[in-house]
C-alpha positions in Angstrom: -24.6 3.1 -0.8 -23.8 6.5 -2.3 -20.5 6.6 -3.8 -18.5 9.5 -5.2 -18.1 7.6 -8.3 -22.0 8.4 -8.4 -21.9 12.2 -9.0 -21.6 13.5 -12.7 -20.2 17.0 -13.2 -23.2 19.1 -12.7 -23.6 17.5 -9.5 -20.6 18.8 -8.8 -21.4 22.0 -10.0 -24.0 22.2 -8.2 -22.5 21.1 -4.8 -20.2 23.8 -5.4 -22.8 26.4 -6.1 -24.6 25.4 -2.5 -21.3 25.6 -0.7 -20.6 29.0 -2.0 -23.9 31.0 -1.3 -23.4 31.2 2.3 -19.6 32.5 1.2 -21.2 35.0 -1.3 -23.3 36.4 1.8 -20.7 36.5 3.9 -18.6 38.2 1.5 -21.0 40.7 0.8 -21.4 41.3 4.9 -17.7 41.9 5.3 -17.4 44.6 1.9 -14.7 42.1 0.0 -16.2 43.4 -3.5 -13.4 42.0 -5.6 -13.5 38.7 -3.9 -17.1 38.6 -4.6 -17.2 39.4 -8.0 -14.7 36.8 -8.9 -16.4 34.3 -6.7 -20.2 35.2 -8.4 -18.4 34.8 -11.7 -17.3 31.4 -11.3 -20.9 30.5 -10.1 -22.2 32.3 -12.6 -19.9 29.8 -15.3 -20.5 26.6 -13.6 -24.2 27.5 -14.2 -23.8 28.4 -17.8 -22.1 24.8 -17.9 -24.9 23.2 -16.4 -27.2 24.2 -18.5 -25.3 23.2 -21.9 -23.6 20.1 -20.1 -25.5 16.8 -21.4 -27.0 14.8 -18.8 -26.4 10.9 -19.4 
């Protein structure tokens, strides 16, 4: 059974970075530039720190 206690950190990231493209788009749809930017900047991070992050 899949657990939460299953998922390591870049799964996390990851889930995170699925979750948030279709809130990029629609952000991008509705003109909210700031909220965008910040939004592809934390994505932009979390992928930066999956790259680096060990896997174990």
């Amino acid at each position: 059974m899949l657990t939460f206690k299953n998922f390591n950190i870049a799964d996390w990231f990851s889930f995170y970075r699925i979750i948030a493209a279709p809130f990029l788009l629609a952000l991008i749809w509705y003109g909210e530039r700031q909220i965008f930017t910040w939004f592809l900047l934390i994505s932009y991070a979390t992928d930066a720190i999956d790259a680096i992050w060990p896997e174990h």
